[in-house]
N, C-alpha and C positions, 0 to 999 in steps of 0.2 A: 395487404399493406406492405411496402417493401421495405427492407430494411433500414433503407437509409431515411421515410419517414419517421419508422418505428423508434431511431437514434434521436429523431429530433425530439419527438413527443416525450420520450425518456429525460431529456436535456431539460427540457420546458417543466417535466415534471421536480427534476430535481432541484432547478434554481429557486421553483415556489417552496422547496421544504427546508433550502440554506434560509432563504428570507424567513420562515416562518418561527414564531416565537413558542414552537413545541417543546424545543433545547435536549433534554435529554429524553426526552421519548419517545423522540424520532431515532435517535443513538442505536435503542432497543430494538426498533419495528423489527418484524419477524422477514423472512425470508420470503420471496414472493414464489406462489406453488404453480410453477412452470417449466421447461424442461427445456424452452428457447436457450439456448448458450449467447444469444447476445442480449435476454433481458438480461440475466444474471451476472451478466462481463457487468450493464450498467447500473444494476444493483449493487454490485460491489462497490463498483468505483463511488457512486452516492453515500454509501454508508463510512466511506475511509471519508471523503472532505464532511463529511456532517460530522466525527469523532474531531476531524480538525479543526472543523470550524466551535464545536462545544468546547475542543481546549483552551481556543486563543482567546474563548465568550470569558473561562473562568479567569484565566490569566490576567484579561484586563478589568473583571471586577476582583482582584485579590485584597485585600487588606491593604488599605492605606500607610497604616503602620510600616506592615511589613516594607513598604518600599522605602521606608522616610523621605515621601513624595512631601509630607507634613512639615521638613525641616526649614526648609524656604522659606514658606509663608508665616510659619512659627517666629520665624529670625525675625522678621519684616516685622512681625506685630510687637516683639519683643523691643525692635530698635523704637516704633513710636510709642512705646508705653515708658518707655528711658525718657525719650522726648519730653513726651506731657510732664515726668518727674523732674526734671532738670530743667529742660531750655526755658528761661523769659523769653519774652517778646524783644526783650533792649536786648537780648544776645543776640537776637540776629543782625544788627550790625556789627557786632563783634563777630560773627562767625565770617560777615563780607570782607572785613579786613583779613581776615588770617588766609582767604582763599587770595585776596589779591597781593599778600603776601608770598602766599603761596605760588603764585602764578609770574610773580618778578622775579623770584628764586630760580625758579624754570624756565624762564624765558617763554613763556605761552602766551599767547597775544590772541584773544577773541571778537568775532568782530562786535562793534558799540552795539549794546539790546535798549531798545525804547526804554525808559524810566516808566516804573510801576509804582504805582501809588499801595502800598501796603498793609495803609489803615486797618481797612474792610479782615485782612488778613490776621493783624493780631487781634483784632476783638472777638474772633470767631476761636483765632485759637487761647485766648483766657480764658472763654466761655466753655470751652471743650477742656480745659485743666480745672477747670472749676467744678464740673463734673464728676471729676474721677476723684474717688472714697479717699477723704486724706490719710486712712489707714493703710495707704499705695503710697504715699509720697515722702520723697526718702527727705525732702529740708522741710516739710511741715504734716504732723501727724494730727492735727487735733488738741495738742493741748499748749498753742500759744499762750502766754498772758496768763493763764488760768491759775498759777499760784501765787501771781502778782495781784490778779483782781481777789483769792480770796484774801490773801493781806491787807487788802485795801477796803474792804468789809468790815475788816478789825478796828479800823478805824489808823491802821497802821501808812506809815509816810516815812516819804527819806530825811533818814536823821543825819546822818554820814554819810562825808562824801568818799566816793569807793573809787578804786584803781586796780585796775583787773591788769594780770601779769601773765602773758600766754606760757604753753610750752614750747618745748623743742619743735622745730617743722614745724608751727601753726601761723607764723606768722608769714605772708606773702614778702615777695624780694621783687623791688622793681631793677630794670634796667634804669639807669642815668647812664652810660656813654654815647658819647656823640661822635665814636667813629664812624666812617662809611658802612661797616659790615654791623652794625649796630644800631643803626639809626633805624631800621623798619620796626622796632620794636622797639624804641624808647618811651619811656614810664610804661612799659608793657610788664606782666608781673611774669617773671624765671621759674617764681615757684608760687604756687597756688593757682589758681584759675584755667579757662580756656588757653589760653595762650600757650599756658607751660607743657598742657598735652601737645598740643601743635610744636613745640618749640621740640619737646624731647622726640616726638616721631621722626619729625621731617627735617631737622637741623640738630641732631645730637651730638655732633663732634664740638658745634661752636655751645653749646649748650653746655658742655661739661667742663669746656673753658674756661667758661662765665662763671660758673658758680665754685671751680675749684679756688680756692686761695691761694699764696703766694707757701709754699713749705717755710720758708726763710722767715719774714717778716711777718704772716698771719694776716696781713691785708689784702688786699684786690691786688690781682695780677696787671700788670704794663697795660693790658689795654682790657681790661672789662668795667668797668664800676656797678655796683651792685647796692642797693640801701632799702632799707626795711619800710613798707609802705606803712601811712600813717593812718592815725586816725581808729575812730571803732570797728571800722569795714577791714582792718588791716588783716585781721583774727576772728570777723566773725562768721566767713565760710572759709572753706579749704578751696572749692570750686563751686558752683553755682551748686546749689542743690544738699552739696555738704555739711550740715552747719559745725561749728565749733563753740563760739562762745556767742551766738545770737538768742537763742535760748534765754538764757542769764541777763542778757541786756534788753529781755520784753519784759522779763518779768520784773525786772526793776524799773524799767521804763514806767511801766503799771500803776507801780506807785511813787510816782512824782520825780523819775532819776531823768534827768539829759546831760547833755554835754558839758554844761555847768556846775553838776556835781559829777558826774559820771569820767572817768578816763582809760582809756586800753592804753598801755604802756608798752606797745610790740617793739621788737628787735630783731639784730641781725643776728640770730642760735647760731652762725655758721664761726663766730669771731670768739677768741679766748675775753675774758671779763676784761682783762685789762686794755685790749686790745676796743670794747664797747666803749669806753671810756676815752680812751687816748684818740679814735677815729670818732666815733659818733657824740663821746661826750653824754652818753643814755646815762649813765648816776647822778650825775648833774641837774640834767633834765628831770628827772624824776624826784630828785629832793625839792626843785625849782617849782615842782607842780604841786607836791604836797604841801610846803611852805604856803605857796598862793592860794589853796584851798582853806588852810588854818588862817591865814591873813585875811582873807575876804566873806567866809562864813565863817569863823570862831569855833571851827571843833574840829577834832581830830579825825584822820580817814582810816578806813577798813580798807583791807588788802587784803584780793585772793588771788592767789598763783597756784597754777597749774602745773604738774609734772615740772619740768627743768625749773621752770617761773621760779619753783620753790627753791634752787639752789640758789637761780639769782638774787631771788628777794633778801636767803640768808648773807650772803655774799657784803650786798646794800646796807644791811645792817651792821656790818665792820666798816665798811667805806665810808658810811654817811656820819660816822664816829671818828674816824682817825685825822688827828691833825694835819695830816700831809695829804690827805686825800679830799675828804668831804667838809671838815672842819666843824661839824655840828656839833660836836662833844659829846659827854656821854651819859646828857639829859636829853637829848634830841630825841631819841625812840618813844619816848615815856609824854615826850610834849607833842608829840608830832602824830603817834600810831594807835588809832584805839583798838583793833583788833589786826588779829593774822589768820587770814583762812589759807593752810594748806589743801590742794588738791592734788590728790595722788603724787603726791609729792617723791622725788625721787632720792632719797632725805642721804640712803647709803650706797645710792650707784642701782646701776643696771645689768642684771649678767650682758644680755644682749647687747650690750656697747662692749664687750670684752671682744664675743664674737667676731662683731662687724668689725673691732682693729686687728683681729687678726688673720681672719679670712676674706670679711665682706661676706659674711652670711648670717643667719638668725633664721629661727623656725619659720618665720615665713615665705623663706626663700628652698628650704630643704624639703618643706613639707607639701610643696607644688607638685601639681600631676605633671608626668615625664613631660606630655608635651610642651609644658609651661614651662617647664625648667631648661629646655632644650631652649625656647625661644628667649628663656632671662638672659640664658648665658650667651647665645650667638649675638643678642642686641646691647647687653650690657653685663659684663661675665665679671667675675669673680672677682678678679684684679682692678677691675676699673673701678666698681664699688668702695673695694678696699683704698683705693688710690683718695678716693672723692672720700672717701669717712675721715683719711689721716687728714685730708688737707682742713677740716673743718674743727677748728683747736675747740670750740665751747660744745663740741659734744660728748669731748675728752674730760667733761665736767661727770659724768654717772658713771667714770670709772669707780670699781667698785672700790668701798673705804671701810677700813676698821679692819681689813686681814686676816689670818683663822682666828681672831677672838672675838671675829662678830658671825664671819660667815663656816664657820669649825676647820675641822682638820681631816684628814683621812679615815679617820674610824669615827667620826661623831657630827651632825651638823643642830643645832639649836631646833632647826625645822623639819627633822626628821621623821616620817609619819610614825604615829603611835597608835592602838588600839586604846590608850589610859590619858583623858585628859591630861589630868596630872601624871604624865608620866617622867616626868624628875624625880618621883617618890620612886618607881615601880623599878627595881635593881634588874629586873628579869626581861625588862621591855628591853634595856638600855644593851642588855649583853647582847637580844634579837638584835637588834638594828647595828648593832658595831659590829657583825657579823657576815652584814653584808653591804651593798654598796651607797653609799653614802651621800649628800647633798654638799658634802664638804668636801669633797673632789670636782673641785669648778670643769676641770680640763681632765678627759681620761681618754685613754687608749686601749682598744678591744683586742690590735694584733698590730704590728708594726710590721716593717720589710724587712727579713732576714740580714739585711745591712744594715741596718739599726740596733746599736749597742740598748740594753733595758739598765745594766746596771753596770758600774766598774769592776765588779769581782767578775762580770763574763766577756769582760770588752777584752774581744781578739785583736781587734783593728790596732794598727801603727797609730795612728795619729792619736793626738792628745782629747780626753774626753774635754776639757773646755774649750779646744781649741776648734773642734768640731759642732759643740755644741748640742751633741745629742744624749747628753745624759740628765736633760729633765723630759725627754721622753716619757717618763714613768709618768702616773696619774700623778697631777696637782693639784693643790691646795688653793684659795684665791689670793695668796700672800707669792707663791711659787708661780701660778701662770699669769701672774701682774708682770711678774721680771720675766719670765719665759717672751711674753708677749713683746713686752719693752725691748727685749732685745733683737727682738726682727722686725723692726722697726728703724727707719733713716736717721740718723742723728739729729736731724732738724726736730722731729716729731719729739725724741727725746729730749732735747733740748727746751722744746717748748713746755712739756710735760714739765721738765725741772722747776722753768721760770710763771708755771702762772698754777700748778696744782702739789695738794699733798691727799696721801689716801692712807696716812697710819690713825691712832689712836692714842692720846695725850691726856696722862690720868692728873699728871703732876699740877697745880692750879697754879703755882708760880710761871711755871711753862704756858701752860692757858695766857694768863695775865698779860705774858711780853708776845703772844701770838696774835695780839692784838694790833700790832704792827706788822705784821709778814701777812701780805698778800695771799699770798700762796697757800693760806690755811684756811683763808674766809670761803671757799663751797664745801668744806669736810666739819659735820657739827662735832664730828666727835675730836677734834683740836681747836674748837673756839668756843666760848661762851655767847651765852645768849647775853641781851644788853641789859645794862641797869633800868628794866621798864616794868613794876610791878605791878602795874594799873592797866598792863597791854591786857588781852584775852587771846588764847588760841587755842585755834581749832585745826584739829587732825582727822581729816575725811579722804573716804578713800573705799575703791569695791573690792569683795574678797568673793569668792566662787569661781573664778575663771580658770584656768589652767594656763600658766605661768610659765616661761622658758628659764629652765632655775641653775642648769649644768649641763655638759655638753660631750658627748665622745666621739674625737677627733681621727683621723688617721693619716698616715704622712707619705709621699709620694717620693719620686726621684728628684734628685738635684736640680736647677734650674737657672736661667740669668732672672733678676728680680729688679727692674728698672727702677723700684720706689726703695729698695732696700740692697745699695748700689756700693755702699761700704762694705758689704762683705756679710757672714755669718751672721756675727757678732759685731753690730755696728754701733761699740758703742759711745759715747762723747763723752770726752774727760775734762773738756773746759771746768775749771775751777771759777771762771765769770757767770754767775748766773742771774745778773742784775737788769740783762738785758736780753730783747728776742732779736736785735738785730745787729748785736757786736758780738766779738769773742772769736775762741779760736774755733768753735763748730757753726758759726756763721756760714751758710752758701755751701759748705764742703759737701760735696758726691763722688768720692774718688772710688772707679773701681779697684777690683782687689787686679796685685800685680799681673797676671796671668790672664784676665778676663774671665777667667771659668765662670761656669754656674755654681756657685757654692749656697745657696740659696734652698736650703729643702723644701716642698710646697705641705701645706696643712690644710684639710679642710676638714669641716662637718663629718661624719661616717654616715651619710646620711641613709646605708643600705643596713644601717643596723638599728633593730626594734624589736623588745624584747617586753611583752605585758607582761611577763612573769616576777616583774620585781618587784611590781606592789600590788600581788593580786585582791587585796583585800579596798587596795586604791586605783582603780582604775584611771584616773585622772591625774595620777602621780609616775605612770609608767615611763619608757623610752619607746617615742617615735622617730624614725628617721635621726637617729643622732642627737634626739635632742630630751636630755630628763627633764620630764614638767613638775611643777613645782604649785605651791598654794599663792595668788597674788588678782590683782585685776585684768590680765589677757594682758602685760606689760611690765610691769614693777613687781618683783620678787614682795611677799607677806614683811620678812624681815624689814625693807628696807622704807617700804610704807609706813609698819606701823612701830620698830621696836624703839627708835628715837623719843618718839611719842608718847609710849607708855612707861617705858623705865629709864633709856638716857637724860630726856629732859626731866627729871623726876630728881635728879642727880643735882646737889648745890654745885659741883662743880663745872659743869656745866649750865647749869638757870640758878646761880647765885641770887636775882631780885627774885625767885620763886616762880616765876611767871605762871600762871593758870593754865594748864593743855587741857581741852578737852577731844578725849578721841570718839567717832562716829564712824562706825564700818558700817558699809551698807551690802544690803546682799546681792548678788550678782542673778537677777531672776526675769530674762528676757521673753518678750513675747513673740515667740518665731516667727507669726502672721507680721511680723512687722520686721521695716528695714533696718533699722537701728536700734531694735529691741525694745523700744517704749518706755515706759515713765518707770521701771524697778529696774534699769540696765544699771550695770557697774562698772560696764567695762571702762577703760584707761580711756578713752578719749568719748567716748558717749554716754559718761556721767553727768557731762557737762550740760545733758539735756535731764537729766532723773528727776523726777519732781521731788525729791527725798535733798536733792544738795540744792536744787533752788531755794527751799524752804528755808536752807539754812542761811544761805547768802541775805537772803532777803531778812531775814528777821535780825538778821546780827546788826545788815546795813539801816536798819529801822528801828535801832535801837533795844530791840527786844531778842537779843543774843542770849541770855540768862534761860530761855525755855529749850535752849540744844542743849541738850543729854546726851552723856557719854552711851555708846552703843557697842556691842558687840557680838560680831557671829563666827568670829577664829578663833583660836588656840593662842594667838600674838601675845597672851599674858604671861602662859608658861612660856612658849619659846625665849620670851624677852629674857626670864629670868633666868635661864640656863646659858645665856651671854655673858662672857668674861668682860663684863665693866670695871671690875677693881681690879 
């Protein structure tokens, strides 16, 4: 045979042992026992592509995993399982407008597609959401109705007619302008729904337009107009899929509630009180409805307010009395209100509104993975937030109230963890804990810039410590970074703060008495009395087990121009006119300082500092990212839920007619297979779903309030008492 057949037959042999499904056994074969120098040339060469060809065999069966070939297809199933959780069927006309919105914004022009009949399309897909375990479904779990229908077994019905009073951000905001660059979206919702994601992605310059206020006046800027949508729907999702207060309105639907007894009383959260009143005319409105409820059924209505709801509703209760304002007198509460249900009431302020005016941040913004945080701040940073928080006066309503002698002082806070319930008794708890850092240092500082003065006995620098403004640097108190805060801050913002809020503490009951005419004290309980209503009932509910954003350590950067804080350092307004938000001599003024400089120093969160070691025995109580957590419902500080409740209103001077509180803490005990934690959640805004607070709503609204029981799972009883009320 001659060589060059003997190559081929080699050739022919080796292509059937690539093809062959031996794999690594052929890898092994032994060496063929011959002495030919050109089998063994084609021996070799067979045995190197058979190692090659085994490699590239294992390589392409490697692990799935390992390649995150998985990640794709994972997204993909992940986006239609959102789908089936979220989208209705009527959203997809709404999803057509936002694209053909989309698409005029762009100028993109498609050619005309034949009209499709889409029936066939949503029945298939209800039937396919119908399917899927309502224990997946983040706007219905499984327990609609079901504390309404056992109510309604009892033989229980609606007695009272009820008016639900949302919180802050709950309530949707339509557009009404009818300019050209506004009209694609009119009665379209800015905030809440479909829309507002589209709105804030693809259009977020006109977007923060829209929804900024005027600094000066507190109302709608020259060309946006904005107004609170109406109705039950206004507050009863956040966006499709969200619920807020729809929960609450099945389960009184259940038993015998509509529109006839039933009312959502939503607003514009963005507007100072007085400013709801003088623009929308909302207290009016709402005495006008309770009136026509007592007019037309003969009894008196239940009120539950949620978060802010709760400052407003107290608010309403000095308005709806004062002769200059509501004119009802000061039998109206007592004839008009038969119960008050607070919900998580935000009774003494919020740290987290401290934050937000002074940075634009809060734990949720600090405690994002880098990537997120990189993408918060390139799409919407720090400043802009901060910008968009100053302009919104009624949220400047949960600044924090009562000063170190509700929220402590530097060596001691009321809520300071303890090993000893009672530890008010225990002298040895009290020297541990004043020993180290403290829940009464709202605002601290871990390390400053070696140009930064700590204290005047080591200030080197020329310039004047007030005139620089850096010597409340040191850690403060919430009495101390109230005014730290205020004054980095625009004049207008302070000005506004003058004319519509107060956040001290008024023991004097003569003072009480004439504060019944100043505005400006009716959202602080601890400077007004409650009303001469002895016959009201109220109830104080609210969740405790969450880890709670309670105090905060800051650290402060180089100098800077500060566009919202344009007067300088120290900007601050000496107007002696505070009767007005839209006269006087700090009206409109934004003068830079002579020179333009940046005098302006930046603060933010420390958010690179976290420290478990400070409450190791409370892991829940420690410092992450800058932020000390605190005991409260994932929103509302413990104090400020519950201390009004069990020992201020407790006080004649403050609930002179005696009025009844009944407090109900509920435990915060989520079921992590679920999206919103299920029927024992406590958190701040998905209580509103707890089968534990329906029950109460419900029985109060049906007459049978007398079976809520005082409850408790905090410490809120000593804390309260170690608060300087006298």
């Amino acid at each position: 045979m001659s060589i060059r057949n003997r190559f081929k037959k080699a050739l022919k042999f080796q292509d059937e042992d690539v093809d062959s499904d031996s794999g690594s056994s052929q890898t092994n074969s032994p060496a063929p026992e011959t002495t030919d120098p050109v089998k063994l040339e084609l021996w070799n060469k067979k045995h190197s592509l058979q190692q090659e060809v085994h490699k590239l065999k294992r390589k392409h069966e490697s692990s799935v995993l390992a390649t995150r070939k998985f990640l794709f297809p994972l997204g993909v199933l992940f986006g239609i399982l959102l789908a089936f959780a979220f989208v209705q069927p009527s959203d997809i006309q709404d999803m057509h407008a936002q694209l053909t919105l989309l698409m005029d914004q762009y100028d993109i022009t498609l050619p005309q597609l034949p009209d499709f009949d889409f029936s066939r399309f949503e029945t298939e897909w209800t039937r396919l959401r119908s399917n899927i375990p309502e224990l997946w479904k983040f706007n219905r779990d499984g327990r609609e109705f079901q504390v309404g229908e056992r109510m309604k077994a009892r033989g229980l019905s609606a007695e009272y007619p009820v008016v639900l009073i949302p919180g802050v951000i709950s309530t949707g905001l339509e557009s009404w302008s009818t300019l050209p660059e506004y009209r694609p979206f009119f009665r379209e919702k800015l905030w809440g729904g479909l829309n507002m994601l589209s709105q804030v992605t693809f259009n977020r310059d006109r977007w923060i337009a829209a929804m900024m206020l005027d600094p000066v006046t507190g109302l709608d800027p020259p060309d946006a107009k904005i107004r609170a949508a109406e109705g039950i729907d206004a507050a009863s999702s956040f966006i499709q899929g969200y619920w807020i207060w729809s929960k609450i309105v099945e389960n009184l639907a259940a038993v015998n509630y509509d529109t006839n007894n039933l009312h959502l009383a939503p607003y514009d959260w963005r507007l100072s009180y007085w400013n709801l009143e003088e623009r929308d005319g909302y207290f009016s409105k709402l005495k006008t409805t309770i009136e026509g409820f007592k007019r037309r059924q003969k009894k008196k209505t239940v009120i539950a307010a949620h978060s802010m709801g709760a400052t407003i509703f107290l608010y309403f209760l000095k308005w709806v009395e004062s002769p200059e304002h509501g004119g009802g007198g000061p039998d109206w509460v007592e004839n008009h209100i038969e119960a008050y249900i607070s919900i998580a009431g935000t009774h003494l302020g919020v740290a987290k509104a401290m934050a937000a005016f002074l940075s634009g941040e809060m734990k949720d913004t600090v405690q994002m993975n880098p990537a997120g945080s990189y993408v918060l701040e390139r799409f919407f940073s720090r400043a802009e937030r901060r910008k968009l928080f100053l302009s919104w006066a009624g949220s400047a309503s949960m600044w924090i109230k009562g000063g170190d002698a509700i929220w402590g002082n530097t060596t001691f806070a009321p809520d300071d963890p303890s090993e000893d319930v009672n530890y008010e008794l225990a002298a040895n708890n009290v020297k541990e804990r004043r020993s180290g850092h403290t829940h009464g240092s709202l605002i601290s500082f871990r390390h400053m810039p070696v140009s930064v003065p700590v204290s005047e006995e080591k200030h080197t620098d020329t310039r004047n410590l007030n005139e620089d403004n850096d010597a409340g640097v040191k850690n403060m108190t919430s009495e101390m970074a109230g005014e730290w805060i205020l004054k980095h801050t625009p004049s207008s913002f302070q000005k506004m703060m003058a004319t519509n809020y107060s956040f001290g503490i008024e023991r004097d009951e003569d003072a009480l008495s004439y504060n019944d005419l100043d505005h400006t004290k009716w959202t602080n309980p601890l400077e007004v009395k409650l009303p001469n209503a002895p016959s009201m009932k109220m109830f104080c509910v609210y969740g405790h087990g969450k880890e709670t954003e309670r105090s905060y350590w800051y650290t402060r950067g180089d100098f800077e121009h500060d566009e919202i804080a344009a007067d300088g350092i120290a900007p601050l307004c000496t107007d002696s006119n505070t009767g007005s938000n839209q006269t006087g001599l700090c009206a409109g003024m934004t003068p830079r300082n002579p020179l333009d400089m940046p005098l302006t120093r930046k603060s933010w969160i420390d958010a690179d500092y976290t420290d478990e070691t400070v409450n190791p025995k409370h892991p829940s109580l420690q410092v992450r990212n800058g932020v000390k957590m605190g005991e409260g419902d994932g929103t509302v500080s413990l104090i400020s839920l519950g201390a009004m409740c069990v020992e201020g209103w407790k006080r004649r001077r403050w609930n002179p007619a005696g009025i009844n509180v009944t407090v109900v803490e509920l435990p915060h005990r989520p079921v992590s297979s679920m999206p919103r934690g299920g029927a024992n959640t406590s958190d701040h805004v998905d209580v509103l779903g707890s089968t534990a607070l329906n029950e109460i709503i419900v029985k109060v609204a049906t007459g049978a309030g007398h079976e809520v029981e005082e409850a408790f799972v905090s410490n809120i009883r000593s804390y309260a008492r170690r608060i300087q009320w006298d």
